[in-house]
Each structure stands twice: as structure tokens, then as C-alpha cells.
C-alpha positions in Angstrom: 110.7 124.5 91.7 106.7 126.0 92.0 104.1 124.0 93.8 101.5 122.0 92.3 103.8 121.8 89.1 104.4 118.3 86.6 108.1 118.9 87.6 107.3 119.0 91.7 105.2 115.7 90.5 108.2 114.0 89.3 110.4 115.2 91.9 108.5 113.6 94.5 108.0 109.9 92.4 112.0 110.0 91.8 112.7 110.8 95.5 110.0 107.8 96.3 111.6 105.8 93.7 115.0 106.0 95.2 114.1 105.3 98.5 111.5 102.2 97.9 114.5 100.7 95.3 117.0 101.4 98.5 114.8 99.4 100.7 114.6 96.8 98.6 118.2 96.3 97.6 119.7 96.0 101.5 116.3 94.2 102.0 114.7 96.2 104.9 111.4 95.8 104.0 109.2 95.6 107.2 105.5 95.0 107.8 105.0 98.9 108.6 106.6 100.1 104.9 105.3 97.3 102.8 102.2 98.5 102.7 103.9 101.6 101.4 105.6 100.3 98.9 102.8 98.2 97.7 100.7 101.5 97.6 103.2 103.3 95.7 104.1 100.5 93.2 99.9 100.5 92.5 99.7 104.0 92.0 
């Protein structure tokens, strides 16, 4: 996969995706990723 490419792009929002839905799901959302997750559900 090249840098700065659409697919490195979605790469990194379904790795993000995954992760954030993962911490969700067995509910280990803390005070230090919320803001995380707020920031990437807003972007």
C-alpha cells in the first residue's frame, strides 16, 4: 500500500473502526479514550 493514498485513508478509518466498536462492545470506555472516540465519531 503507497502513502498518502485513498486506500492508506481507509485503511487507517477501518483499523480505527474496529478498535473504537471493540471498545465499545466489552465496554472499556475510559475518561482518557472517550475523548478519542468522540473525536473520531465527529470527524
Amino acid at each position: 500500500m503507497y502513502k498518502n493514498t485513498i486506500d492508506e485513508r481507509i485503511n487507517e478509518l477501518v483499523e480505527k473502526k474496529g478498535a473504537m466498536a471493540d471498545l465499545i462492545i466489552d465496554g472499556k470506555v475510559t475518561s482518557q479514550n472517550k475523548s478519542q472516540l468522540v473525536e473520531f465519531l465527529l470527524s
